[in-house]
LUMDRENFI-289951 format. One line per 10 residues: number of its first residue (from 1); for each residue x, y, z of N, C-alpha, C, O. Coordinates in steps of 0.1 Angstrom, whole numbers, plus 5000, padded with zeros to 4 digits. Atoms other than C-alpha are relative to their C-alpha. Layout:
NUM	X:Y:Z:X:Y:Z:X:Y:Z:X:Y:Z ~ ...;
//
This chain:
1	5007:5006:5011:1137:1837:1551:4989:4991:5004:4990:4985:5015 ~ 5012:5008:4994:1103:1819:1553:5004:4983:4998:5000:4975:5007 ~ 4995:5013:5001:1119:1784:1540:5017:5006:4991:5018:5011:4980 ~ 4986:4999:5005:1160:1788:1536:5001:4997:4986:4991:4992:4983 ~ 4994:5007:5012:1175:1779:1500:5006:4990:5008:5006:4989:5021 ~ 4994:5010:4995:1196:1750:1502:5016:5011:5003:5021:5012:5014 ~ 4987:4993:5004:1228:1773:1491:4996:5014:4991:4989:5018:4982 ~ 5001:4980:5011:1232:1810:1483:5006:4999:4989:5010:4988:4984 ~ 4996:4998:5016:1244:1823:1450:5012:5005:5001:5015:5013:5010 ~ 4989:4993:5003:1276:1831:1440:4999:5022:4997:4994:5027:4986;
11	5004:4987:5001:1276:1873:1446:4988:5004:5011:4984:5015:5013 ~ 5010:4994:4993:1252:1873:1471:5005:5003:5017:5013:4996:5024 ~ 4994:4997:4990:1257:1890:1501:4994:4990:5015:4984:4984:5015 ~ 5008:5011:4993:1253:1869:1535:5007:5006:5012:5016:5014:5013 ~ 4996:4993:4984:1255:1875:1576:5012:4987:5005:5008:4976:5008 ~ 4989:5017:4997:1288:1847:1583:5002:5004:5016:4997:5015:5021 ~ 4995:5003:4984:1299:1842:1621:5010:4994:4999:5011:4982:4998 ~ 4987:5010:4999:1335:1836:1623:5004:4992:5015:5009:4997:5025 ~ 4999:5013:4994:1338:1805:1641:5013:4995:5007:5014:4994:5019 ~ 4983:5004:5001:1376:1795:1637:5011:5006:4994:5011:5004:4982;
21	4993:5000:5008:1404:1810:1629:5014:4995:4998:5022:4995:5008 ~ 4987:5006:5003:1435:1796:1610:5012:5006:4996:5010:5018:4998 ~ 4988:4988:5006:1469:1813:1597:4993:5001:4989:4989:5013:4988 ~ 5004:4993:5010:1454:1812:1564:4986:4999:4995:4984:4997:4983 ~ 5010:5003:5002:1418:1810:1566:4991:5004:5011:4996:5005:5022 ~ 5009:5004:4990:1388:1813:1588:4989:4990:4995:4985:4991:4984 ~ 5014:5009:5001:1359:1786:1592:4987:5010:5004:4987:5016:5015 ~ 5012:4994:4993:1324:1804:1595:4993:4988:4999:4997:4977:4996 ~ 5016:5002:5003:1287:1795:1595:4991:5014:4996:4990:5025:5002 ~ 5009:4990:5006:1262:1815:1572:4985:4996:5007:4977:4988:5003;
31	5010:4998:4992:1237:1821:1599:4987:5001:4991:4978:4993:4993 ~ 5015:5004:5011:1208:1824:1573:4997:4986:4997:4986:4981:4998 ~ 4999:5016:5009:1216:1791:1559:5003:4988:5008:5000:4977:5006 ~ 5000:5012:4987:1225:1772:1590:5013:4988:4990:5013:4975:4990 ~ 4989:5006:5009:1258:1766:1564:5014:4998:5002:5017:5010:5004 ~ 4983:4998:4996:1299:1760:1572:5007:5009:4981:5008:5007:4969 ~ 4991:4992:5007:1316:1784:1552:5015:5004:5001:5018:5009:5012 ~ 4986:4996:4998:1356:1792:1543:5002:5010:4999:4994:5015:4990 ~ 4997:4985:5004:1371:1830:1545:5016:4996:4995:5024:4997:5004 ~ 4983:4997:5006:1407:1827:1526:5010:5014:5008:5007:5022:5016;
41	4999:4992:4984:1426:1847:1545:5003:5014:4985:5000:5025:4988 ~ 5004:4993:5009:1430:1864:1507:4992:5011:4998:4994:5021:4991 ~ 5012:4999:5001:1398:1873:1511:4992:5009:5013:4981:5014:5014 ~ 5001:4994:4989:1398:1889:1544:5003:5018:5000:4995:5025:5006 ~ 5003:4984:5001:1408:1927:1537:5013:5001:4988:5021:4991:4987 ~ 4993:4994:5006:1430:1944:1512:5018:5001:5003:5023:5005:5014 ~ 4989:4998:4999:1467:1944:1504:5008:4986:5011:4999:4979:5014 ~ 4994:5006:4992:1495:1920:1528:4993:4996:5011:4991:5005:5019 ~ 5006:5002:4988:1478:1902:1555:5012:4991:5014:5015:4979:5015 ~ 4990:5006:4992:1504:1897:1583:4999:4992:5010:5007:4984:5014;
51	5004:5008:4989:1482:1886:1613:4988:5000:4997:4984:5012:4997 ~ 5008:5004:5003:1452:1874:1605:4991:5007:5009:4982:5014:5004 ~ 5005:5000:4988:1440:1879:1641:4997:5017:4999:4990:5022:5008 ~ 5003:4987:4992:1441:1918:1637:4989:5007:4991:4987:5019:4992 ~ 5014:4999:5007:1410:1918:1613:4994:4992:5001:4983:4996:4997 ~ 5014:5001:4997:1388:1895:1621:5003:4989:5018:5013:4983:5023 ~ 5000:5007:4984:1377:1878:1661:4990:4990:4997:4980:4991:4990 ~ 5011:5006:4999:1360:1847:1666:4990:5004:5009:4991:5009:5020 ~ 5013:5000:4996:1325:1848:1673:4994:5019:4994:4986:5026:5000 ~ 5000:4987:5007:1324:1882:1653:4987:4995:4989:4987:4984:4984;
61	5011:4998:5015:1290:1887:1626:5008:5008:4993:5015:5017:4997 ~ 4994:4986:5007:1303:1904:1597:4987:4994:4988:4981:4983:4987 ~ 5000:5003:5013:1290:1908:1562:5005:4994:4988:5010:5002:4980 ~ 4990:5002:5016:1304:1890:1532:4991:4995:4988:4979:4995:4987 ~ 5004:4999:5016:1300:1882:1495:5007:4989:5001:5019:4988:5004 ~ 4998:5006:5008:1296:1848:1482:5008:4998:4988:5004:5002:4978 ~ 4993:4999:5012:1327:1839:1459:5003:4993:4997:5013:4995:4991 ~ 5002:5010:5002:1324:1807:1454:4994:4989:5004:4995:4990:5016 ~ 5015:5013:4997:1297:1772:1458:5009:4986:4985:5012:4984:4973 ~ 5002:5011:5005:1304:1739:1452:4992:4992:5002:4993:4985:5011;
71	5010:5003:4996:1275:1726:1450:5000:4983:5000:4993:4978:5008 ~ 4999:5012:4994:1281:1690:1451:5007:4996:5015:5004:4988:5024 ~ 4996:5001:4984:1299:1691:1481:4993:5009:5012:4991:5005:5023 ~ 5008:4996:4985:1280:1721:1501:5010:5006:5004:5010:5008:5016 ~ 4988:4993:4991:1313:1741:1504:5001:5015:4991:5001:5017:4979 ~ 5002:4988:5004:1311:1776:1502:5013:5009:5001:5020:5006:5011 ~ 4987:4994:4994:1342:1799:1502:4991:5018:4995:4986:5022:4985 ~ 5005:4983:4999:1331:1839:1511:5016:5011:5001:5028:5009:4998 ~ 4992:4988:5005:1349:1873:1510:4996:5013:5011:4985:5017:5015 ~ 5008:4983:4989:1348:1906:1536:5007:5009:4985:5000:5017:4980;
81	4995:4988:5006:1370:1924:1512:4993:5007:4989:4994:5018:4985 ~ 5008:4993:5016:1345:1926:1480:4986:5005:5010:4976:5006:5002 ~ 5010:4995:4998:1318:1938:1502:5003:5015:5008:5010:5016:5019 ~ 5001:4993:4999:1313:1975:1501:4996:5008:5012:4989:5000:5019 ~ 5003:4992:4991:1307:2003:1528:4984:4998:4999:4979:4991:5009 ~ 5013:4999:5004:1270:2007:1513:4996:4986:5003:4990:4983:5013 ~ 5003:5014:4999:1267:1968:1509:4998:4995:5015:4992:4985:5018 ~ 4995:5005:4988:1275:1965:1542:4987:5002:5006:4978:4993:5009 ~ 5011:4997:4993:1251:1987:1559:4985:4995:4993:4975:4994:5000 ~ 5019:5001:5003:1218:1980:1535:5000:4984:5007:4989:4980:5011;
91	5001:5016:4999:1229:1938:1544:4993:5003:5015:4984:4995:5018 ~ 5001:4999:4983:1225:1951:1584:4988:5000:5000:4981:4991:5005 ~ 5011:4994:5001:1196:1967:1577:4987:4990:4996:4976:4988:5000 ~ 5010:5008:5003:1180:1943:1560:5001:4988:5006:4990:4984:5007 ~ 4998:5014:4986:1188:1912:1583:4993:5005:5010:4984:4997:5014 ~ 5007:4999:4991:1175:1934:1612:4987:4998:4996:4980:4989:5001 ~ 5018:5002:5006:1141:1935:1596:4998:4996:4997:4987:5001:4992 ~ 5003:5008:5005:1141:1904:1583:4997:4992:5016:4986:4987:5018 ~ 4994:5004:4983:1151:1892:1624:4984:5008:5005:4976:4999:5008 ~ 5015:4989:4999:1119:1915:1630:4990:4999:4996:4980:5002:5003;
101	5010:5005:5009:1098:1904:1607:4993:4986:4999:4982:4982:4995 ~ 5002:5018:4996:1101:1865:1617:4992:5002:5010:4981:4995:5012 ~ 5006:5001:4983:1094:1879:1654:4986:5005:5001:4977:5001:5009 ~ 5016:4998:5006:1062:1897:1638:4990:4989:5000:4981:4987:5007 ~ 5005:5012:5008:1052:1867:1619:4991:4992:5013:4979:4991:5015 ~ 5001:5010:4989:1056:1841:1652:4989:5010:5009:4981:5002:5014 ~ 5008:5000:4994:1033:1867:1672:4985:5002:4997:4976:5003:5005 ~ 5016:4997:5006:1005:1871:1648:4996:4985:4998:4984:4982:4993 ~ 5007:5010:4999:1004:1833:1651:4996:4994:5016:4989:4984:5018 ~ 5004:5002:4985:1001:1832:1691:4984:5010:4997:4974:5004:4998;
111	5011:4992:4997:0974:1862:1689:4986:4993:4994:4975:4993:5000 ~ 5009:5008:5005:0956:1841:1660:4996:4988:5004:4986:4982:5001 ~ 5000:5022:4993:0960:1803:1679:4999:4994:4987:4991:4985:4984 ~ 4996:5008:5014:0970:1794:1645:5015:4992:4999:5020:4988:4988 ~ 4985:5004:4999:1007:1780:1659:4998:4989:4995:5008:4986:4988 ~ 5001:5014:5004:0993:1745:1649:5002:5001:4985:5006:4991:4978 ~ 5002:4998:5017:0990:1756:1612:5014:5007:4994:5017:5009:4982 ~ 4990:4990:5004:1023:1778:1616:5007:4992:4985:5007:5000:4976 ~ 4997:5006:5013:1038:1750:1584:4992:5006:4989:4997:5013:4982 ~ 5002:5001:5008:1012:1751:1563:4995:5015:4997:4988:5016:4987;
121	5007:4989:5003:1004:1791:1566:5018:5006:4991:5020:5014:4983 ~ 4989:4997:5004:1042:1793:1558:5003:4994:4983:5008:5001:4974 ~ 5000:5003:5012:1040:1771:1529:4996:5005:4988:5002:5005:4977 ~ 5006:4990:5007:1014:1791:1512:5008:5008:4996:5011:5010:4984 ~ 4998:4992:5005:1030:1818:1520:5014:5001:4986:5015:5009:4977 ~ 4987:5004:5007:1063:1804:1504:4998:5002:4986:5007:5009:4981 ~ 5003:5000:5009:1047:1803:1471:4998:5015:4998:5000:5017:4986 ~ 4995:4980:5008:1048:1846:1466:5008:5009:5007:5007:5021:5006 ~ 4991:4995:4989:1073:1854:1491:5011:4995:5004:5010:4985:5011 ~ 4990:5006:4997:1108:1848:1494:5002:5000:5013:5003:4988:5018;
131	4996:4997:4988:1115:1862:1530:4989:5009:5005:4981:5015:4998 ~ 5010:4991:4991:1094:1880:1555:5003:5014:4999:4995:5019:5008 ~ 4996:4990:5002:1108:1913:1545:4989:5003:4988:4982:5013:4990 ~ 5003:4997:5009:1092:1911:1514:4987:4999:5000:4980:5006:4992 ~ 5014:4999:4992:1058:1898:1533:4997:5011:5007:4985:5015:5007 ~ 4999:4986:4992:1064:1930:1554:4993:5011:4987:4982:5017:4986 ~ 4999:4990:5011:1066:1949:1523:4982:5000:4995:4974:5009:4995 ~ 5016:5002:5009:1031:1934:1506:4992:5004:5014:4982:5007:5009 ~ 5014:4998:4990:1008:1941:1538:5003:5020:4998:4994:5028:4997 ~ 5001:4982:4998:1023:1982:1537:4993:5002:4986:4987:5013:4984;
141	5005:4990:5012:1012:1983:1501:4988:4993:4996:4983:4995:4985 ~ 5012:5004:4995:0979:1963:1512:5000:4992:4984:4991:4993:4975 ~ 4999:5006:5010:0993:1939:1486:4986:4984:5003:4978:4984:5013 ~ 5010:5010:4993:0971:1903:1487:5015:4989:5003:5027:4987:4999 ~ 4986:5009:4988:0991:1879:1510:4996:4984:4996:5003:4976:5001 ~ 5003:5013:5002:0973:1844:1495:4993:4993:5006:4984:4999:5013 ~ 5012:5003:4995:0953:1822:1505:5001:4992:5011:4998:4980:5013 ~ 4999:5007:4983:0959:1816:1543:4989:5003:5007:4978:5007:5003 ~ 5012:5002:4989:0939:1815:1575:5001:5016:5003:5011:5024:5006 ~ 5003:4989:4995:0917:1847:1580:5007:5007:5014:5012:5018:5016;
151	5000:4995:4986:0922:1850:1613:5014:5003:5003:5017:5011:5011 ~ 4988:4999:5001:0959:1846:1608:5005:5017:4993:5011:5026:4999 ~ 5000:4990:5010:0958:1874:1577:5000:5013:5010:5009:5021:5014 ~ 5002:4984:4988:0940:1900:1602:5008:5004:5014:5010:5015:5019 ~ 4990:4996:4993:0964:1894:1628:5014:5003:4998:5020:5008:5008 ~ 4991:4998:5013:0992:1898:1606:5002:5011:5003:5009:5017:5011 ~ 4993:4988:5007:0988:1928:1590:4996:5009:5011:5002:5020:5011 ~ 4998:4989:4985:0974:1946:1626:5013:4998:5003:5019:5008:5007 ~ 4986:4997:4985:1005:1938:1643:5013:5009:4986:5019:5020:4988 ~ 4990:4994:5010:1029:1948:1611:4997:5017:4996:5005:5025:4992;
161	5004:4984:5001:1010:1984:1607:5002:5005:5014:5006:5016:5015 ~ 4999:4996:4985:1011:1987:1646:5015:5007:4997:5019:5019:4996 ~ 4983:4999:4995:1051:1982:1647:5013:5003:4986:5025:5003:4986 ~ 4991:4999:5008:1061:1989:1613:4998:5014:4996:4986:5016:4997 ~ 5001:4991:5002:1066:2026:1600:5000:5001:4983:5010:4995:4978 ~ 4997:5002:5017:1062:2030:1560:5012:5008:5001:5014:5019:5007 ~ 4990:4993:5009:1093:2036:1542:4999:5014:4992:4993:5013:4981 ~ 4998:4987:5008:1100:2075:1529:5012:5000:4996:5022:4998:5002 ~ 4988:4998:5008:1123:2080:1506:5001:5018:4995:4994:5024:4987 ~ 5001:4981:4999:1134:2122:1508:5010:5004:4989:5021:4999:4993;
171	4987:4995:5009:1158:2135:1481:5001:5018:4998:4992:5026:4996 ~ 4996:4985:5000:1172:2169:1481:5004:5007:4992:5016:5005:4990 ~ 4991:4989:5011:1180:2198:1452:5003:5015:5007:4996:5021:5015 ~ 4994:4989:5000:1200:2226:1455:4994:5009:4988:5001:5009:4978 ~ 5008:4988:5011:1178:2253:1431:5006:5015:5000:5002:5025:5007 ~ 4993:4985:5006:1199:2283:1417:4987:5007:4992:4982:5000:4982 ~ 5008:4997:5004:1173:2304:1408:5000:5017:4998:5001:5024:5008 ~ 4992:4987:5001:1180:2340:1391:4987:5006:4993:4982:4997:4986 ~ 5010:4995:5010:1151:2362:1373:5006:5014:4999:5009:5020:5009 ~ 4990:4986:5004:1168:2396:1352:4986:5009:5000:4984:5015:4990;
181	5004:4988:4995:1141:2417:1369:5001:5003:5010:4998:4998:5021 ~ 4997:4993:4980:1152:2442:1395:4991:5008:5002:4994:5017:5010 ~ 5014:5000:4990:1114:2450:1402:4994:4995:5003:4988:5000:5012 ~ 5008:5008:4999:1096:2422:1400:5008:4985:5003:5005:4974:5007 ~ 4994:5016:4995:1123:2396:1403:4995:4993:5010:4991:4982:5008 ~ 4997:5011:4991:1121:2384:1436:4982:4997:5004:4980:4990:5014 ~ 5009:5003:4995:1081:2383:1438:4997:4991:4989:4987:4985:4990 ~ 5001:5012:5010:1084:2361:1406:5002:4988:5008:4994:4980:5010 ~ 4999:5011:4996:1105:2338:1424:4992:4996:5013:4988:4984:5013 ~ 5014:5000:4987:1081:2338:1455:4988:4995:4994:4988:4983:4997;
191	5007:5006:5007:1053:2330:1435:5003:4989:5001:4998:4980:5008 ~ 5000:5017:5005:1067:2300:1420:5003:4991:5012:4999:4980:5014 ~ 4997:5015:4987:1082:2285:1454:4985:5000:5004:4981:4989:5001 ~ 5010:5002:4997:1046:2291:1466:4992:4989:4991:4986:4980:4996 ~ 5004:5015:5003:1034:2268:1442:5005:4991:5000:4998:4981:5001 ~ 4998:5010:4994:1058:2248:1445:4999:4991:5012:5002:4979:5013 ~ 4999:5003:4986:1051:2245:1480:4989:4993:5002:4988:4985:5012 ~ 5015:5003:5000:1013:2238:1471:5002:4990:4994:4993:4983:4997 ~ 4998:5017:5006:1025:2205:1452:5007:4990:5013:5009:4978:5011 ~ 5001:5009:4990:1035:2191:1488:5019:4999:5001:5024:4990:5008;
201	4992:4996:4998:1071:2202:1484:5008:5009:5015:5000:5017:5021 ~ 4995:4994:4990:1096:2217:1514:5008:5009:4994:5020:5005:4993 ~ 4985:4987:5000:1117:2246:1505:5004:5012:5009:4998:5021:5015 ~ 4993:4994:4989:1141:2261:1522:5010:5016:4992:5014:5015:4980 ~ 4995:4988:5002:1158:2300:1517:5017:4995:5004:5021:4989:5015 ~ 4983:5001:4994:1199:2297:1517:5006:5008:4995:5018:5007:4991 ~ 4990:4988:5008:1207:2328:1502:4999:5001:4986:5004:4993:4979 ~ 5001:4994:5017:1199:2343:1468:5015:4999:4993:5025:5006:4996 ~ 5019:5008:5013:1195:2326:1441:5001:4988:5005:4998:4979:4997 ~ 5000:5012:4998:1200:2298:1462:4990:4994:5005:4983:5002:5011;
211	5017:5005:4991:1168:2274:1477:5002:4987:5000:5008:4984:4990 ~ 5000:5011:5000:1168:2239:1486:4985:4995:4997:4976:5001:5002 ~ 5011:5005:5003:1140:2219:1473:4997:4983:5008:4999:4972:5002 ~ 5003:5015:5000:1129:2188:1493:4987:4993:4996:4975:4997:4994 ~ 5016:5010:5005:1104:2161:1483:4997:4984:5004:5005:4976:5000 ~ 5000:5015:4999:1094:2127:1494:4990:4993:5001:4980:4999:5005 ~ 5007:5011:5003:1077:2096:1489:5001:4986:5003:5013:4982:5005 ~ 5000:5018:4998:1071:2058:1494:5010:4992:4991:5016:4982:4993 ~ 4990:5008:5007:1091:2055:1464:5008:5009:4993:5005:5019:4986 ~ 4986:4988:5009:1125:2072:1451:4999:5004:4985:5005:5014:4980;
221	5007:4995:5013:1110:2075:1418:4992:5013:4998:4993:5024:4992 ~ 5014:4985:4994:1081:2096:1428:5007:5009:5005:5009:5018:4998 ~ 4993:4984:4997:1099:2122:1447:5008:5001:4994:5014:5011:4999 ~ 4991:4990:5010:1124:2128:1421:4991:5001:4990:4996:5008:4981 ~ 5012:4996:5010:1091:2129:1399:4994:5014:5007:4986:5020:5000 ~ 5010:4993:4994:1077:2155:1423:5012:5015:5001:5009:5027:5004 ~ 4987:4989:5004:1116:2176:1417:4992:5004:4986:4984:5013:4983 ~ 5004:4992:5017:1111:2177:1379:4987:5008:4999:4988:5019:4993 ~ 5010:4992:5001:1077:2189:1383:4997:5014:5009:4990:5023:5006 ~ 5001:4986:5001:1084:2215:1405:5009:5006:4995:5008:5018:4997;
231	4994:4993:5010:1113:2224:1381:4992:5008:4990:4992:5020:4989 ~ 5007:4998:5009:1091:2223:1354:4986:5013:5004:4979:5019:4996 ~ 5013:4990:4993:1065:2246:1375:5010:5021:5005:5006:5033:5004 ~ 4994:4987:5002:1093:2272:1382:5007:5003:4988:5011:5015:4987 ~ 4998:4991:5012:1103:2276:1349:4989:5004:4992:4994:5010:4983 ~ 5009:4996:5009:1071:2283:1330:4994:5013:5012:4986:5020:5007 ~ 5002:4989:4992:1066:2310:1363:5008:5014:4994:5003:5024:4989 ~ 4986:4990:5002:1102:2330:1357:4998:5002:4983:5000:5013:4979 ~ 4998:4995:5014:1098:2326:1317:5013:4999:4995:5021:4992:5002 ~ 4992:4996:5009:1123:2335:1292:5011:5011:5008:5022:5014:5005;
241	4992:4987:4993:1137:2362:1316:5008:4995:5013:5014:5003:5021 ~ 4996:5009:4985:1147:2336:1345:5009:4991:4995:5007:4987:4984 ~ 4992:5016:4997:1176:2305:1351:4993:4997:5011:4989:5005:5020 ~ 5002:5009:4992:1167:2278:1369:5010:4985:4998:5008:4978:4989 ~ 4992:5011:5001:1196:2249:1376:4998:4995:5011:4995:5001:5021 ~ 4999:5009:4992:1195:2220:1395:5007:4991:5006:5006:4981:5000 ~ 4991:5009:4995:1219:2202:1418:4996:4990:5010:4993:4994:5021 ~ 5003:5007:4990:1213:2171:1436:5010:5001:5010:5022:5003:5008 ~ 4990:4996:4990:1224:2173:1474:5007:4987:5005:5000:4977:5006 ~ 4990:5013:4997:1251:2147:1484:4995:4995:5010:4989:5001:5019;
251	5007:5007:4986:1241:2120:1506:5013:4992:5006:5017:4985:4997 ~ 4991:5005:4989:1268:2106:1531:4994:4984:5000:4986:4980:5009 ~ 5004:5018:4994:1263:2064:1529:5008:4995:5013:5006:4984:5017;
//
């Protein structure tokens, strides 16, 4: 984060470091927040907990979920058990490249000789940017970054296009595709994947009437915008005389 909160939110997920542990409890620290946090031992995995010790180790990172803030005191009590498989991995993911994104930051202020200003280019930025992730994010979509030091700006967003790769987002259909002519059927369906193919589409042959359709984009919207349209492109091909169904392909989190 470019400037910490004081205290996370109840629900939010956080990187903890178990610290200590007790028969019914562990002590962390929420390494973001530079915070002491409690784990209940409740709170630690699913069902009877008999030895505390054979789920979690000190000096272990894990993931957890904020499940309680008292905010007069500054005492947080967290959770491994409510945080999800998925939850888990996007929190990794996004920690690494927030951890990434700091180490960016710090060298586009050595390259610029702007370290003396590093406060006040942070402060700025503080004002439209929660975390450096999200600073990452605005230089790929050549967002405006505020009103810091040029020389800082330009070394910035060189080093962040250097080392950073834009995000694709690819989604996959399964295309049942049948036309009730046995002379012209299958150069119907030929046709249409060829234009589908000319809208910047990937398809793949798996066996009549089967075809995989891929598509992707910057944003998961858009390539499932760029599905419907070539749905919509092979049915006005096939006509009245053709099916076309669509199945999205399972993704493994």
């Amino acid at each position: 984060m470019i400037y910490p909160k004081e205290l996370p939110e109840v629900g939010e997920l956080v990187i903890a470091r178990i610290n200590k542990i007790m028969p019914f409890g562990a002590y962390c620290e929420l390494i973001e927040y530079k915070l002491d946090a409690y784990l209940p031992i409740k709170e630690v995995a699913p069902g009877w907990i008999k030895n505390i010790h054979e789920f979690i180790k000190e000096g272990q990172q894990r993931v957890a979920k904020v499940v309680f803030i008292d905010k007069e005191k500054k005492a947080v009590d967290i959770s491994l058990k409510k945080v999800s498989k998925k939850e888990e991995k996007d929190k990794i993911g996004q920690y690494n490249l927030e951890l990434r994104a700091e180490k960016l930051f710090e060298q586009a202020l050595n390259e610029s000789k702007e370290i003396q200003n590093a406060e006040k280019i942070k402060s700025e930025l503080a004002k439209k940017f929660q975390n450096y992730s999200d600073l990452i994010e605005a230089v790929m979509e050549d967002k405006e970054l505020g009103n810091i030091s040029p020389e800082f700006k330009k070394a910035f967003i060189e080093i962040v296009r250097k080392n950073i790769k834009p995000k694709v987002y690819k989604v996959n259909y399964i295309a049942e595709i049948m036309v009730y002519d046995t002379e012209k059927g299958i150069d119907i369906i030929k046709k249409a994947l060829e234009k589908v193919e000319k809208e910047g589409l990937e398809v793949s042959y798996l066996g009549a009437p089967h075809y995989k359709l891929s598509a992707q984009d910057s944003d998961y919207h858009s390539a499932e915008a760029k599905i419907k349209k070539a749905e919509e492109i092979i049915k006005n091909e096939i006509g009245e005389n053709g099916y076309i169904a669509l199945q999205k392909e399972k993704v493994n989190d």
